[in-house]
C-alpha positions, 0 to 999 in steps of 0.5 A, spaced: 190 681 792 193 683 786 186 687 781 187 687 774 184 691 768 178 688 766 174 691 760 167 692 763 170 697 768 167 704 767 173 709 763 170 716 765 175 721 764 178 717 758 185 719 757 186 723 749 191 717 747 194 712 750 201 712 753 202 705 748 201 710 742 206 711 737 207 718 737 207 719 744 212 713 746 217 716 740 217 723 742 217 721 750 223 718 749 226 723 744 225 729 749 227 724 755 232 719 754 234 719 762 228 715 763 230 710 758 235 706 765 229 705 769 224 703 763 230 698 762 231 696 769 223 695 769 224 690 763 230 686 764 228 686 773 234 690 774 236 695 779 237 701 775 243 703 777 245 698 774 243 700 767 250 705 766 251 704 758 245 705 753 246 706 745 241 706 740 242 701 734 242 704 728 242 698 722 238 692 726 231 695 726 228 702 727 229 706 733 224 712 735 228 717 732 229 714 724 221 715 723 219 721 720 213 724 719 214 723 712 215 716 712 208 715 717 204 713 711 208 706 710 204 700 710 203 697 718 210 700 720 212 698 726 215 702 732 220 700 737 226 701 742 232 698 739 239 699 743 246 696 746 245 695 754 251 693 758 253 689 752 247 686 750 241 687 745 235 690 747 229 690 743 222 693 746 216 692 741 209 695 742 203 691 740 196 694 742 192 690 737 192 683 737 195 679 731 195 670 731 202 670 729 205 675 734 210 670 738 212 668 731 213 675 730 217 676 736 222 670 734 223 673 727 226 679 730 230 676 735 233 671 730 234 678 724 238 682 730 242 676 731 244 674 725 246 682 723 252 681 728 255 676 724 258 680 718 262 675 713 268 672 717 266 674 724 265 669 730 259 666 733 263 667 740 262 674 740 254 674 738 251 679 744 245 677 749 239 679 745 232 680 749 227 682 745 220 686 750 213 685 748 209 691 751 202 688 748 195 691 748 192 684 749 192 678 753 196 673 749 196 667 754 190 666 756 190 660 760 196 664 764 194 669 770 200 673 771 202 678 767 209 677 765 212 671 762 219 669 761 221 665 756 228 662 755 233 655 751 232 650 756 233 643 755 226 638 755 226 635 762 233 637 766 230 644 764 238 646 764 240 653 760 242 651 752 245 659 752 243 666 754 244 669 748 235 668 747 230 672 752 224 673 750 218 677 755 211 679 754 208 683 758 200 682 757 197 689 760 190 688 761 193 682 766 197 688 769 195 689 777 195 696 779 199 700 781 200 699 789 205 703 793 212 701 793 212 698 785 219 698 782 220 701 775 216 695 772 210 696 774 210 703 775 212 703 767 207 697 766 201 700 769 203 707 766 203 703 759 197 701 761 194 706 764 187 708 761 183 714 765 186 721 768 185 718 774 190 712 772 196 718 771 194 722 776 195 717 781 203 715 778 204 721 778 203 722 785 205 716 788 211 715 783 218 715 783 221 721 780 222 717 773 214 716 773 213 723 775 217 726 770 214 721 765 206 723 767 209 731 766 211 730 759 205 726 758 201 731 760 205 736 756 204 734 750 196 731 750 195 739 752 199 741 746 193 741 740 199 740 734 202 732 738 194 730 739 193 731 732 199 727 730 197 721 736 190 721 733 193 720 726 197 713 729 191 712 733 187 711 726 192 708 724 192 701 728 185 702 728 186 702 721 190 696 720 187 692 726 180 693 722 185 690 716 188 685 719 181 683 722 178 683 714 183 679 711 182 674 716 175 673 716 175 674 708 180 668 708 175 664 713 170 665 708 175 663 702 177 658 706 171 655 708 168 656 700 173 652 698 173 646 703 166 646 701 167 645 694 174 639 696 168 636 701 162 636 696 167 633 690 170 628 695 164 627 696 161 625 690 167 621 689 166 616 694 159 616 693 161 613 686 166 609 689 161 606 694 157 605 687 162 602 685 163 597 690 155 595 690 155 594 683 161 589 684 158 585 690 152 584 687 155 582 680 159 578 685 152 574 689 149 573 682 155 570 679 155 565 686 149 563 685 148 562 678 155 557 680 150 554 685 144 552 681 
């Protein structure tokens, strides 16, 4: 039986930054672009032999390379994985901290990849397959157990595919299982992402394939190396940060909200007091006049 994360396990021995840290999940991949097939092949549910071409797109949206250390005071930047898959677009999101409009988000940047394909004059017949990964910090599907969920086009009651160009995945890692031997790339990557504890690490790396052993080594490399655990807590303060400011613009819109919907309730609510007023005034008006035509 599968046993998921739950928050109210004890997390001794706490990792120094999570794997889903922005500063790790850039320069991991810097330092290591041959992990990037089997981190693909996890995402899309291939084979990783049978990822043989990966380029990064530079002018659809950032790739880990093209954030400098100098830019990482750029408000709410956000970090991903864009690249050409065997002729397809592939992008890979990180989102740790909760946001109401993620799917939306998601759908925004599918649509903005697209739509950078077609230069002035070009076809639609040559638009690529374009996927777009969410690796996600919290469950955004609550009512759903598992945790990877797959959204494709299809027709509302013969569910037949309109196109293959639109692939939406979201990966929820507090509903990750974990890790058992004989996983594939998927939910070795999945547990890895969501690994908390040195124990968590200390297990991928040790029953792994080779690109999780390797991936544990860099990880363990670089929380040992006091320069990059600054740079990580810096970008863990910074979606602290900027989940704290997201949280704070949400309940101050909820008091505004609730502020003005009580000042339209108490006007409106005058209004049809003078309205029944009104009305009483008119009925009994109306009595009195019947009875002054009946004596």
């Amino acid at each position: 039986m599968e046993t998921p994360r739950t928050k109210e396990e004890p997390e001794q021995n706490e990792l120094p930054f999570r794997p889903t840290n922005d500063a790790f999940f850039k320069k991991l991949f810097e330092l290591r672009p041959d992990l990037l097939p089997s981190l693909v092949a996890g995402i899309l549910d291939v084979a990783p032999d049978s990822i043989n071409d990966i380029k990064p797109i530079n002018g659809l949206t950032k790739t880990p390379t093209e954030i400098a250390p100098e830019n990482m005071d750029a408000k709410f930047c956000r970090l991903d994985l864009s690249m050409m898959v065997n002729n397809q677009i592939v992008d890979i999101e990180v989102q740790v901290h909760h946001q109401a409009d993620y799917i939306e988000r998601t759908l925004y940047y599918w649509a903005k990849m697209v739509a950078a394909q077609v230069p002035r004059g070009g076809r639609y017949a040559e638009l690529h397959r374009t996927v777009v990964a969410s690796i996600l910090g919290f469950t955004l599907f609550p009512k759903w157990e598992g945790c990877c969920s797959r959204f494709l086009p299809l027709e509302a009651t013969r569910h037949d595919l309109l196109s293959d160009k639109l692939d939406m995945h979201y990966y929820e890692l507090p509903k990750v299982p974990r890790f058992r031997d004989g996983d594939g790339p998927r939910f070795q990557w999945l547990n890895f992402f969501a690994a908390r504890t040195e124990k968590d690490i200390a297990i991928l790396g040790s029953k792994g394939d080779w690109f999780m052993q390797d991936a544990v080594m860099e990880y363990n490399t670089l929380a040992s190396n006091s320069d990059f655990a600054r740079e990580a807590e810096f970008w863990e303060d910074r979606r602290r940060n900027e989940a704290s400011a997201l949280g704070g613009a949400f309940d101050e819109g909820k008091t505004i909200g609730l502020a003005k919907g009580k000042e339209i309730g108490l006007a409106e609510g005058k209004t049809i007091r003078r309205e029944m007023q009104a009305e009483i005034e008119r009925l009994n008006a109306e009595i009195q006049r019947l009875k002054k035509n009946h004596s």
